[in-house]
FINUKE-508642 format. One record per residue (C-alpha): residue number from 1; residue in three letters; x, y, z. Coordinates in steps of 0.02 Angstrom, whole numbers, plus 50000, padded with zeros to 5 digits. Example, Ala and Ser with C-alpha at 12.3 -4.5 7.8 and 13.67 -1.06 7.14 Angstrom:
! FINUKE-508642
(1, 'ALA', (50615, 49775, 50390));
(2, 'SER', (50684, 49947, 50357));
This chain:
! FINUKE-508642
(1, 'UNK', (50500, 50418, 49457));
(2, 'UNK', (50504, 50483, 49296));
(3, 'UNK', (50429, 50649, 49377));
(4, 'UNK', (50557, 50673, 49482));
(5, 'UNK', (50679, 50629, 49338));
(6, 'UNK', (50608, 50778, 49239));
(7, 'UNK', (50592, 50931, 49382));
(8, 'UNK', (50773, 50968, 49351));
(9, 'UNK', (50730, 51037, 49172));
(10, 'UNK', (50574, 51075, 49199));
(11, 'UNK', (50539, 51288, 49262));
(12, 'UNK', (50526, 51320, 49466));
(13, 'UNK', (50335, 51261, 49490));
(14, 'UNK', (50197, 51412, 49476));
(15, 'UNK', (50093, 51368, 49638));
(16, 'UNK', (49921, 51429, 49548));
(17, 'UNK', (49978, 51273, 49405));
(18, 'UNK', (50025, 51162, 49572));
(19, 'UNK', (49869, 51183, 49654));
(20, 'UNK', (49735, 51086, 49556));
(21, 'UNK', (49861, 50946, 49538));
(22, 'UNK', (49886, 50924, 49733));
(23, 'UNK', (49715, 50965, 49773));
(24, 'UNK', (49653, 50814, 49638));
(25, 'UNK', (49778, 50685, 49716));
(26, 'UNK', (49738, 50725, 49883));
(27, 'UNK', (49540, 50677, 49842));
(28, 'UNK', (49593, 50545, 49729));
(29, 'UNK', (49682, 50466, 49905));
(30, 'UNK', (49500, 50482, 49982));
(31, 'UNK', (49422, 50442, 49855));
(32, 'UNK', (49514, 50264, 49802));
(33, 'UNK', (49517, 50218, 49979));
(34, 'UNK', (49323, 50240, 50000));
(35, 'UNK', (49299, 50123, 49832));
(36, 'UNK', (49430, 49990, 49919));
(37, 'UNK', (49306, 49961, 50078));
(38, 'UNK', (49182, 49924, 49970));
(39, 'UNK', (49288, 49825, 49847));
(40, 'UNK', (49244, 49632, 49826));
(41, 'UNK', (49368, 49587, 49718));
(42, 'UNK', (49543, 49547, 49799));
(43, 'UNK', (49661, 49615, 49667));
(44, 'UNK', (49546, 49749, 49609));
(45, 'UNK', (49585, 49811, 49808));
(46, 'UNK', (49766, 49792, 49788));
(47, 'UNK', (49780, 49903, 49641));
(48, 'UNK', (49666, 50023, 49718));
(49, 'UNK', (49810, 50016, 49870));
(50, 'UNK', (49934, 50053, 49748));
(51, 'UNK', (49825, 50205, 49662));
(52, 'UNK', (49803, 50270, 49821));
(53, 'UNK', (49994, 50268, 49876));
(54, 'UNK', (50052, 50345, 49721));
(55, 'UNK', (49936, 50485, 49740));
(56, 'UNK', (50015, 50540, 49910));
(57, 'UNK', (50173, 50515, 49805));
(58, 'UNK', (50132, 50630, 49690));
(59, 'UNK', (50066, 50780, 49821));
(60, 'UNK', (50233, 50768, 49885));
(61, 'UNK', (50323, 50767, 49727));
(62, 'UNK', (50234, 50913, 49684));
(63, 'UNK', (50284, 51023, 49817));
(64, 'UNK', (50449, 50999, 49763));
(65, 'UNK', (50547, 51008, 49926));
(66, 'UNK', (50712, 50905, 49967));
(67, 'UNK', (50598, 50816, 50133));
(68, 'UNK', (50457, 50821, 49998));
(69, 'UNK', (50563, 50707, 49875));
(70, 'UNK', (50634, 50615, 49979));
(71, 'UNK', (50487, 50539, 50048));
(72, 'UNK', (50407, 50497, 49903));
(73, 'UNK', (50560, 50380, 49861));
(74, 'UNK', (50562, 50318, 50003));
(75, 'UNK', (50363, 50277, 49975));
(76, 'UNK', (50394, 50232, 49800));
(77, 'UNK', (50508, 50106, 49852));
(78, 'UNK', (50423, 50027, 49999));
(79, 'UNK', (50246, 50015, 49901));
(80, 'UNK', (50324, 49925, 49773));
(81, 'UNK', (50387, 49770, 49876));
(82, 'UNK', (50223, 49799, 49972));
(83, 'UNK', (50106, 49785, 49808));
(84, 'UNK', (50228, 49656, 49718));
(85, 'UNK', (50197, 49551, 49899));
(86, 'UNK', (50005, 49585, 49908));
(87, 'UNK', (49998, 49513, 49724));
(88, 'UNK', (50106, 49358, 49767));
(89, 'UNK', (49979, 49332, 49902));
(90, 'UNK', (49838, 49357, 49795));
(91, 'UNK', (49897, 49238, 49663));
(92, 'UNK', (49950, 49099, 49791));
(93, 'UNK', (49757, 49111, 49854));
(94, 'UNK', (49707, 49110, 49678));
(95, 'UNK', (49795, 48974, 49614));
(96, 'UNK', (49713, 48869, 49754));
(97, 'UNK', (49527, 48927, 49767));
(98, 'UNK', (49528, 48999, 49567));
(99, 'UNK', (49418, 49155, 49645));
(100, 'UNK', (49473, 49328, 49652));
(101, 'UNK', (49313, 49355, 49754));
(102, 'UNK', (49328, 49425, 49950));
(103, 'UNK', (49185, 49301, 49975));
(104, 'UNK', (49253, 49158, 49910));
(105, 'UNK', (49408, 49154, 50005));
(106, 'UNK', (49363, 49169, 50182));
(107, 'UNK', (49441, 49054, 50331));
(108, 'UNK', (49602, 49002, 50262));
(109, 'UNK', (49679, 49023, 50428));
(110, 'UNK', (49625, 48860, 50463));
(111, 'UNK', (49725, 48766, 50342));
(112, 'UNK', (49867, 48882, 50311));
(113, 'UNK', (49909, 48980, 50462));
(114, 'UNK', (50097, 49021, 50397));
(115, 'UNK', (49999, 49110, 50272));
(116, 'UNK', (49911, 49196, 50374));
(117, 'UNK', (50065, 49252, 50453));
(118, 'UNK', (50120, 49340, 50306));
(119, 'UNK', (49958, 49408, 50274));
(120, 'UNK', (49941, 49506, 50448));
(121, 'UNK', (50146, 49533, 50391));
(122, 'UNK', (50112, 49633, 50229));
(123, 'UNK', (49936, 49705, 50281));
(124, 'UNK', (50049, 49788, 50423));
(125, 'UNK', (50166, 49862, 50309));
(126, 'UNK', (50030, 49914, 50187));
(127, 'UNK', (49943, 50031, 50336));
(128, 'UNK', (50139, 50109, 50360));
(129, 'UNK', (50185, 50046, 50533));
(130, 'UNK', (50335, 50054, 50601));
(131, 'UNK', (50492, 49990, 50581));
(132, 'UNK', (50451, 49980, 50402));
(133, 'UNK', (50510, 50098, 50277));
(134, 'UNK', (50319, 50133, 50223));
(135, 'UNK', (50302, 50231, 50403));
(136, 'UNK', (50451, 50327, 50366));
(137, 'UNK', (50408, 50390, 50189));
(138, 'UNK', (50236, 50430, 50259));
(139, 'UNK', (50289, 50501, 50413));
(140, 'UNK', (50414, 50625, 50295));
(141, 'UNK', (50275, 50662, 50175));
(142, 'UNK', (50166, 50700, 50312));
(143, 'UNK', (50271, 50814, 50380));
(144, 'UNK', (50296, 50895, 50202));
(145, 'UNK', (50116, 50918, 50167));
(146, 'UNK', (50098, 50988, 50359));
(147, 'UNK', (50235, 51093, 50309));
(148, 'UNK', (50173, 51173, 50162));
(149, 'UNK', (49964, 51186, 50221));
(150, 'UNK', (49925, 51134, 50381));
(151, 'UNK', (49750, 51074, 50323));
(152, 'UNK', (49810, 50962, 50217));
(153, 'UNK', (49827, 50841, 50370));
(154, 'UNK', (49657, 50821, 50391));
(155, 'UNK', (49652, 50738, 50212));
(156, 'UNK', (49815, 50648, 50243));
(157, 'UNK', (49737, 50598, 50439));
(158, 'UNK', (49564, 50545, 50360));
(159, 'UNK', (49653, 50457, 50207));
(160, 'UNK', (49769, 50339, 50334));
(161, 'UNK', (49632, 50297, 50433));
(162, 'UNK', (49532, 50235, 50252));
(163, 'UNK', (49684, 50136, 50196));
(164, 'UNK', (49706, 50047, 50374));
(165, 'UNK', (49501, 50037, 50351));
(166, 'UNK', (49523, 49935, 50177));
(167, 'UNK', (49681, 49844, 50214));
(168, 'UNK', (49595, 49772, 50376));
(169, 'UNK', (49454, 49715, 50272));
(170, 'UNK', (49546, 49637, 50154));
(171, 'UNK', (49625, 49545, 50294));
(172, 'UNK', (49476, 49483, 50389));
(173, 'UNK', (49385, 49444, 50243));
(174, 'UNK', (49545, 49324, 50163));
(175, 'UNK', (49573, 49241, 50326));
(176, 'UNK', (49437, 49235, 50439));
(177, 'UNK', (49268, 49160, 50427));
(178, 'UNK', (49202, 48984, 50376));
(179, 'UNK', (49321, 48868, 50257));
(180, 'UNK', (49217, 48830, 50087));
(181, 'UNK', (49190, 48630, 50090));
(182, 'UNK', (49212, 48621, 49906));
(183, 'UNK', (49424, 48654, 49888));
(184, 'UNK', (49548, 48556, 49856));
(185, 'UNK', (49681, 48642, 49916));
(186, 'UNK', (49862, 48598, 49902));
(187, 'UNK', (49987, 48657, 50026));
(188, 'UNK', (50101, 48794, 50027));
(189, 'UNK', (50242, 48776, 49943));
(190, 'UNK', (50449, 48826, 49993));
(191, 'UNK', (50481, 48931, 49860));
(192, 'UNK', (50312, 49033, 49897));
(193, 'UNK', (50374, 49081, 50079));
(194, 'UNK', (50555, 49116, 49992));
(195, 'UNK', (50465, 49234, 49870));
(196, 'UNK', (50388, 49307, 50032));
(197, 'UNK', (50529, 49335, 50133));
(198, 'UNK', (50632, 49434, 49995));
(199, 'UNK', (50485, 49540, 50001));
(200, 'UNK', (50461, 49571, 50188));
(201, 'UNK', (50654, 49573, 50210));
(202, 'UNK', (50701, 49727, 50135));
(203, 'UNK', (50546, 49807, 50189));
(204, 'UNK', (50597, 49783, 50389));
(205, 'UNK', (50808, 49789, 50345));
(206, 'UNK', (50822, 49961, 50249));
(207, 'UNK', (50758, 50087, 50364));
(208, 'UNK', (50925, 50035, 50469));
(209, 'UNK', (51034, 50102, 50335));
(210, 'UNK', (50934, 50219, 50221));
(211, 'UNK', (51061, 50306, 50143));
């Protein structure tokens, strides 16, 4: 944000400045997605999410075109509820298991399968399907970077396919697989889902009125 805030004072960009900058966040996207498969922390993996999502922000900020911008508002916006979610998830598995470990906090399904509902919810919006507004800022950064180089979609094609890669893992590995016999876990609480839902809400109801 505070990019974009500046590029009205700032001098038309110099594409042989521009270059390095794009070409390091477009292997920084690779390169935080690769470190996320083979992440066992949970909340180390979120924040390598977020890493990785404001890198494809900032290639498209730096091509500094109106689609360009747009998208990476509309990206900047949608991985914040996204991330803020993933951590509220996070911490209501924490606060109940007291491990951050992938390991630790397998088969929770079992027990809390309204959880599990919001899990497959937010991992969804985290890989940028539709109707969220994560598919259309990716979809209009796409297009940007296609735009400006057509090879950068290979990057951009191989860096989705990472992120769904990770954010699959991290579901599988939360939810599925044998319960620990050692927790005692207390239920899930109203005001948890609540937190949830004004999450996931905006997330699903702004891409009907953008503007």
């Amino acid at each position: 944000y505070g990019v974009i805030r500046m590029m009205p004072i700032c001098p038309p960009p110099n594409d042989t400045l521009i270059y390095p900058f794009i070409i390091l966040s477009l292997w920084g996207i690779i390169m935080t997605s690769l470190i996320g498969l083979r992440q066992p922390d949970l909340k180390a993996l979120i924040a390598y999410s977020s890493v990785g999502h404001m890198a494809l922000v900032i290639t498209a900020m730096l091509v500094q075109t109106q689609w360009g911008l747009t998208g990476a508002m509309l990206l900047m916006i949608a991985h914040g509820l996204t991330s803020s979610a993933l951590f509220c998830l996070a911490n209501i598995n924490y606060e109940r298991t007291h491990s951050q470990t992938l390991l630790l906090l397998q088969g929770t399904q079992i027990i809390f399968p309204m959880m599990t509902f919001w899990w497959v919810i937010v991992s969804l919006t985290n890989m940028a399907l539709p109707p969220t507004i994560n598919f259309m800022g990716e979809l209009t950064i796409f297009m940007t970077m296609m735009n400006w180089c057509p090879l950068t979609i290979i990057i951009l094609g191989v860096g989705a396919t990472l992120t769904a890669g990770y954010t699959l893992y991290m579901l599988m590995a939360t939810q599925y697989g044998k319960l620990s016999h050692n927790l005692l876990i207390s239920p899930v609480q109203t005001r948890e889902n609540l937190l949830l839902i004004l999450h996931v809400l905006p997330l699903l109801l702004i891409i009907t009125k953008p503007n």
